[in-house]
C-alpha positions as CSV (number, residue, x, y, z in Angstrom):
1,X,135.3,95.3,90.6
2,X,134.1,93.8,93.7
3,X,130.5,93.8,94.8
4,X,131.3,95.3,98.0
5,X,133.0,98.3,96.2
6,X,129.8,98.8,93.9
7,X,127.5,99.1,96.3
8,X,129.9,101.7,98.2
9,X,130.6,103.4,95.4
10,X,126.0,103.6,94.6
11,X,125.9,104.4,98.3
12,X,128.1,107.6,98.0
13,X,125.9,108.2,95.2
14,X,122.7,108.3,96.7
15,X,123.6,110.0,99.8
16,X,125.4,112.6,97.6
17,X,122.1,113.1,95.2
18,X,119.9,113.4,99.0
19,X,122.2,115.7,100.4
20,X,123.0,117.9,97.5
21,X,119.7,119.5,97.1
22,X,119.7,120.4,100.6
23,X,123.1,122.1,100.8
24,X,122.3,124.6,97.2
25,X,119.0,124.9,97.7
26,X,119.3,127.4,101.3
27,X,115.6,128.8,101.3
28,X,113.7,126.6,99.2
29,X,110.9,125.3,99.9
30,X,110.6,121.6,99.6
31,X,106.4,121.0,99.6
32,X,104.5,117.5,98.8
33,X,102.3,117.1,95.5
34,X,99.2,117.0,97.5
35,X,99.8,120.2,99.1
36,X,100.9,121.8,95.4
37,X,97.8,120.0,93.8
38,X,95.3,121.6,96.4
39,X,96.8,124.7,95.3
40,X,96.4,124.8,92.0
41,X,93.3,123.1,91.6
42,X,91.5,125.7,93.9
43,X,93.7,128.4,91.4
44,X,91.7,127.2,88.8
45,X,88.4,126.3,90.2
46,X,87.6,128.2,93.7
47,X,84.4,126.6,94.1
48,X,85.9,123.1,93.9
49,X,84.5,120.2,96.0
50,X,86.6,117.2,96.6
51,X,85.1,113.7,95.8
52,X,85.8,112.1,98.9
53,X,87.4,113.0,102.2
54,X,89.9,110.5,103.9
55,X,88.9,107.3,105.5
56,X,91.5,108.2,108.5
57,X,92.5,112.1,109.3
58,X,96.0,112.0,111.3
59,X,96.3,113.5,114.8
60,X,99.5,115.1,113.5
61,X,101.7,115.9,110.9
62,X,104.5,113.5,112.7
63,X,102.0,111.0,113.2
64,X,101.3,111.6,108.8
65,X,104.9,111.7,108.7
66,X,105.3,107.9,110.3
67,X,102.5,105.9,108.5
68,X,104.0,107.4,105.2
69,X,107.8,106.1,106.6
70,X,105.9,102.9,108.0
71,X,104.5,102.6,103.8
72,X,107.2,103.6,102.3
73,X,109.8,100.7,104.6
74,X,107.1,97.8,103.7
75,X,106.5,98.7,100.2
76,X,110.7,98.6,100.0
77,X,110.8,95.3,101.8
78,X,108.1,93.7,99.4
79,X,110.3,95.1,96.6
80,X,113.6,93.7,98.0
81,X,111.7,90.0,98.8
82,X,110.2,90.0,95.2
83,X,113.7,91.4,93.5
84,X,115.8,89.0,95.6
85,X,113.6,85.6,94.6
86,X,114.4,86.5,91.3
87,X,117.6,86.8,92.0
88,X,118.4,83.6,93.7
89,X,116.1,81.7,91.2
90,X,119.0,83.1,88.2
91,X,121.8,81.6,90.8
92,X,120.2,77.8,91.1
């Protein structure tokens, strides 16, 4: 099979297993693992201090929302460098 096809075919995939959840799941609720951790930690212990508070507090959730896009693209282009190296070193 050709590459081209394989990645077309993984593509379908992964838009399919994005899209999926969205389509079934009408009224869910879909919440971050900070937000579910506050929860249940203050659920266990009300009188619960943090640690530490955040060097930086967003102006906004969209302004949160684009430094966490902004990590997650870099962190995926370091990945796709370092992966690709290795790649092309197998090739030589």
């Amino acid at each position: 099979m050709a590459l081209w096809k394989k990645n077309l075919i993984l593509s379908i995939i992964v838009i399919v297993l994005a899209v999926l959840p969205l389509i079934t799941l009408k009224n869910a609720e879909f919440a971050g693992a900070d937000g579910l951790a506050e929860t249940a930690i203050t659920e266990i212990n009300p009188n619960y201090e943090p640690w530490f508070s955040s060097l930086y507090e967003p102006a906004s959730g969209e302004i949160e929302s684009l430094l966490f896009a902004v990590q997650a693209a870099l962190g995926a282009g370091v990945a796709g460098f370092i992966l690709g190296r290795i790649t092309a070193k197998k090739g030589e």
